[in-house]
KOLBANU-736331 format. One record per residue: residue in three letters; x, z, y of N, C-alpha, C, O in turn. Coordinates in steps of 0.1 Angstrom, whole numbers, padded with zeros to 4 digits, always signed. Each point is the difference from the previous one (the first is absolute). Layout:
ALAXZYXZYXZYXZY ...
END
This chain:
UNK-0577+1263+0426+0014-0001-0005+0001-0004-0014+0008-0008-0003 UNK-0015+0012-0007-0003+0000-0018-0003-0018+0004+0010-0006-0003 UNK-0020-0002+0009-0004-0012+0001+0013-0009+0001+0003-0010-0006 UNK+0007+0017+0018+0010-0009-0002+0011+0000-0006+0008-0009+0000 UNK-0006+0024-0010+0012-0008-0008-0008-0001-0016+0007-0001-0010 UNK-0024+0001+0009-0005-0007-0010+0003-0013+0001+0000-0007-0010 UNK+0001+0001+0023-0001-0014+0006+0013-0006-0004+0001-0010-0006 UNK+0012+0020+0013+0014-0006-0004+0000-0001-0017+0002-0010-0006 UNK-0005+0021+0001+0002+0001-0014-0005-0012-0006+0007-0005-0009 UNK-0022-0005+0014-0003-0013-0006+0006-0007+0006+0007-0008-0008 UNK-0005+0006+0018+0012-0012+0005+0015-0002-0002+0007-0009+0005 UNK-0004+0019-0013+0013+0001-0010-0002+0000-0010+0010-0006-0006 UNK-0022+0010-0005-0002-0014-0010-0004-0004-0003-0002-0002-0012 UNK-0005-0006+0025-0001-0017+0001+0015-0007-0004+0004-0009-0007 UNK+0001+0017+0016+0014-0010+0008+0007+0000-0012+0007-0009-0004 UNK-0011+0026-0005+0011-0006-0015-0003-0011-0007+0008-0009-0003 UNK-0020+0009-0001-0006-0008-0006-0004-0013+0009-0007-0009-0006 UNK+0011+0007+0016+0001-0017+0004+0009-0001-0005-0001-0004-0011 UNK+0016+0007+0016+0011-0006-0002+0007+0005-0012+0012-0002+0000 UNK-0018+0010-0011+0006+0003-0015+0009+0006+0004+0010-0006-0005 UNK-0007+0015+0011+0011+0005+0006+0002+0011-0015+0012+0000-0004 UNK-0018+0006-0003-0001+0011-0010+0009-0012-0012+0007+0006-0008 UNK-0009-0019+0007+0004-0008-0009+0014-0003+0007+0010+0006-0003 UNK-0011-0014+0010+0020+0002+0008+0008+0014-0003+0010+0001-0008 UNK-0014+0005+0012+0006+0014-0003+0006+0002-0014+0012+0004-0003 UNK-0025-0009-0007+0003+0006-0010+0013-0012-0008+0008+0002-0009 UNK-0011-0016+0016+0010-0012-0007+0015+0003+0007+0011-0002-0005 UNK-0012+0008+0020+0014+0003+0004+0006+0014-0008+0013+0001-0001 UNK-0020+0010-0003+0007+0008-0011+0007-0004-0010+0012+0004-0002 UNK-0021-0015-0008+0000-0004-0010+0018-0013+0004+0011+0001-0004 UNK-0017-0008+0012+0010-0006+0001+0012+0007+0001+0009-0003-0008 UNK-0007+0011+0018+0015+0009-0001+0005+0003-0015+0011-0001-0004 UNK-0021+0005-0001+0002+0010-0016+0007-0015-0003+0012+0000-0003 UNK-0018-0010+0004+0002-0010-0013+0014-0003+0008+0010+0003-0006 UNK-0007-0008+0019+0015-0003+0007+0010+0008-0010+0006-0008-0008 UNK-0002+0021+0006+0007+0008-0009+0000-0004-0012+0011+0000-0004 UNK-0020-0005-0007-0002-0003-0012+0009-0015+0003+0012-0002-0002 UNK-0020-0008+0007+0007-0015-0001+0014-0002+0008+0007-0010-0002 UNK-0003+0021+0011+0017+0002+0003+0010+0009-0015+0012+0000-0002 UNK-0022+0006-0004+0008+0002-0013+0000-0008-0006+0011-0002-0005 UNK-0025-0010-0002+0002-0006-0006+0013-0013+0005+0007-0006-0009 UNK-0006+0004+0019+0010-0011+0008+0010+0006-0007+0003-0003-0012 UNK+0005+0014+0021+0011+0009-0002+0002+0000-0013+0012-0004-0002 UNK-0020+0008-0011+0007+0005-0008-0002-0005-0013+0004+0005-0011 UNK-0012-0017+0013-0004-0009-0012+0006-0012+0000+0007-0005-0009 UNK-0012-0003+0023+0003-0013+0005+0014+0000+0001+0009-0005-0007 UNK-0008+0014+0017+0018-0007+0008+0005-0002-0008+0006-0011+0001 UNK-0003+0022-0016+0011+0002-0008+0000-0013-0010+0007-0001-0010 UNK-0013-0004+0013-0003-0016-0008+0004-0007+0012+0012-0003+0000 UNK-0018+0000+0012+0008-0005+0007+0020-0002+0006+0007-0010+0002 UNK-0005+0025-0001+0013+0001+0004+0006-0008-0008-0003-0012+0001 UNK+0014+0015-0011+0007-0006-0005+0002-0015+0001+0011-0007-0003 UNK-0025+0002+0006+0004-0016+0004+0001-0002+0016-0006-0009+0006 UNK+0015+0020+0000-0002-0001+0013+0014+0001+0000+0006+0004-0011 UNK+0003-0008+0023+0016-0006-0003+0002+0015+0009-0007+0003+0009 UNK+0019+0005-0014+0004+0009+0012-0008+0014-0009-0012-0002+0001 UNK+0015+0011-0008-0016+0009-0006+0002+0011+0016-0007+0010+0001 UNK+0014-0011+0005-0003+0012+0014-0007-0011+0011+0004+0000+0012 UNK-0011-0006-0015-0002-0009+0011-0013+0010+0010-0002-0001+0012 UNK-0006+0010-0022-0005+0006+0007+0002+0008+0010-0009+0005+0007 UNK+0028-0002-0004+0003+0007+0006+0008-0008+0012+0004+0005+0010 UNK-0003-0012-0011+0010-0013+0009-0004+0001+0014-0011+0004+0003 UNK+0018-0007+0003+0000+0002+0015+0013-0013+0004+0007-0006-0008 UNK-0008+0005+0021+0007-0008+0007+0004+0008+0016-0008+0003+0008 UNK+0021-0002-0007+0009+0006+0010+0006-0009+0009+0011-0004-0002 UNK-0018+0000+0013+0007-0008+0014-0001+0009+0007-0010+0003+0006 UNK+0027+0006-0003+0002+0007+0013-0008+0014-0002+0002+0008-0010 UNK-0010-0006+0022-0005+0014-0004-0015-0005-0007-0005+0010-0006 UNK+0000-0019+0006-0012-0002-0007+0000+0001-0013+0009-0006-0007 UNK-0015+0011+0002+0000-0001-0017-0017-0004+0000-0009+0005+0007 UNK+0007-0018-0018-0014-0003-0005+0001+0002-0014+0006-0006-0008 UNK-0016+0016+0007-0001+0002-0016-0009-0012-0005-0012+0002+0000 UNK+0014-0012-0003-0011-0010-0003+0001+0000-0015-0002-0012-0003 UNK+0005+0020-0008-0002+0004-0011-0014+0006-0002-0010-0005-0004 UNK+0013+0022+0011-0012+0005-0006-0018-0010+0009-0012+0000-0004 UNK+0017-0006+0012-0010-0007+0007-0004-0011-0008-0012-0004+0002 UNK+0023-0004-0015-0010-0006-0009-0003+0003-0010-0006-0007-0007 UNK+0012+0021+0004-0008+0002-0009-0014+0008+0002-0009+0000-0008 UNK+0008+0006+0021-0014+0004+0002-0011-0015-0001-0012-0001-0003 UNK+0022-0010+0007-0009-0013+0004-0004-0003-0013-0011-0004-0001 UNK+0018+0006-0008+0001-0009-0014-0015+0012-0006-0012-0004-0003 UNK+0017+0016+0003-0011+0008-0005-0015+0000+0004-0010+0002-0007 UNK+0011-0006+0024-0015+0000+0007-0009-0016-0006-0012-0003+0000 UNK+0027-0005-0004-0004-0011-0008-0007-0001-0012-0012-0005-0001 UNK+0022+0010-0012-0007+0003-0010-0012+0008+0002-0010-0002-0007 UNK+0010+0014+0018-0014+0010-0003-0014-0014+0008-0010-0002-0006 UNK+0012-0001+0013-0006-0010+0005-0008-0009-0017-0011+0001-0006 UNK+0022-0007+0004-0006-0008-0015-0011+0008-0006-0012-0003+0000 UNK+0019+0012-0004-0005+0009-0008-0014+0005+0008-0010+0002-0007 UNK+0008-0001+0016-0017+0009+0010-0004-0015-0002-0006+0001-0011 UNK+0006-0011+0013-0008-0014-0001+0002-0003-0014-0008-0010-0002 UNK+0012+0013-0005-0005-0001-0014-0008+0010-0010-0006-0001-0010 UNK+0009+0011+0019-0012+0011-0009-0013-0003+0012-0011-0003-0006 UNK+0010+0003+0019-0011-0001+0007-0013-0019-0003-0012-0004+0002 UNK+0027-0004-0009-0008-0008-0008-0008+0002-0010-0011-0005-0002 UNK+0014+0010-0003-0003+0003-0020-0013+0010+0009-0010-0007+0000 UNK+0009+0015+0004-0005+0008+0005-0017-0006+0006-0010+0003-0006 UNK+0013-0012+0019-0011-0010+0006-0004-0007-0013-0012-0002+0000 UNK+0018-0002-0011-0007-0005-0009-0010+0001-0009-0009-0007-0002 UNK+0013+0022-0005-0008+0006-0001-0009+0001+0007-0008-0009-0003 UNK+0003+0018+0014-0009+0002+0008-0011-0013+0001-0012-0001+0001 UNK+0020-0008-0002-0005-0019+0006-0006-0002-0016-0010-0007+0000 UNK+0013+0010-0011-0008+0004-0011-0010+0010-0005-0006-0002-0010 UNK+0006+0010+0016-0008+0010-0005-0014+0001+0014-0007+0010+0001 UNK+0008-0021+0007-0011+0000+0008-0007-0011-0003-0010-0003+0008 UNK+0013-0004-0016-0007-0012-0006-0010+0007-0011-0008-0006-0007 
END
C-alpha cells in the first residue's frame, strides 16, 4: 500500500513539473492582484482625463427604452472602453517587459 501512494505521490510531481502547473498557479494569483491595480489605474487616473472630452458627462449611465426593453448600452461602453485602455496598457507593460528579458539573455 506505502509503494502505491509513494508511486501516486511521483506521478503528481511529475505531472506538476511537466506541465508548470506550480508556475500557472502562481501567474493566475498574481494576475488577479494586478486586474484590481490596472482597473484603478483606468478608473481613477485615466478616465478622468478622458471624460470630459466625451459629449453627454452621464454617458456612463445612459440607457435606451423601447417598450419594456431597456438596453443599458452606456455602462456596456464604458466597461468596453476600460477593457480597452486596460488591454493597451497589459501589451505595453508585457512589451517593455519581453524586452528586457530578450536583453538580459544575450
Amino acid at each position: 500500500m506505502k509503494e502505491r501512494v509513494v508511486a501516486i505521490h511521483g506521478e503528481f510531481r511529475e505531472f506538476l513539473n511537466q506541465y508548470a502547473i506550480v508556475g500557472m498557479a502562481l501567474a493566475f494569483v498574481m494576475g488577479a492582484a494586478s486586474k484590481d491595480l490596472m482597473k484603478s489605474l483606468v478608473e481613477n487616473i485615466i478616465m478622468p482625463i478622458i471624460t470630459p472630452f466625451v459629449p453627454a458627462g452621464g454617458w456612463a449611465e445612459s440607457k435606451l427604452i423601447l417598450g419594456p426593453f431597456v438596453f443599458k448600452w452606456g455602462p456596456f461602453v464604458a466597461e468596453l472602453l476600460n477593457f480597452a485602455i486596460l488591454a493597451v496598457l497589459v501589451f505595453l507593460i508585457a512589451k517593455k517587459v519581453l524586452k528586457m528579458e530578450k536583453v538580459g539573455k544575450k
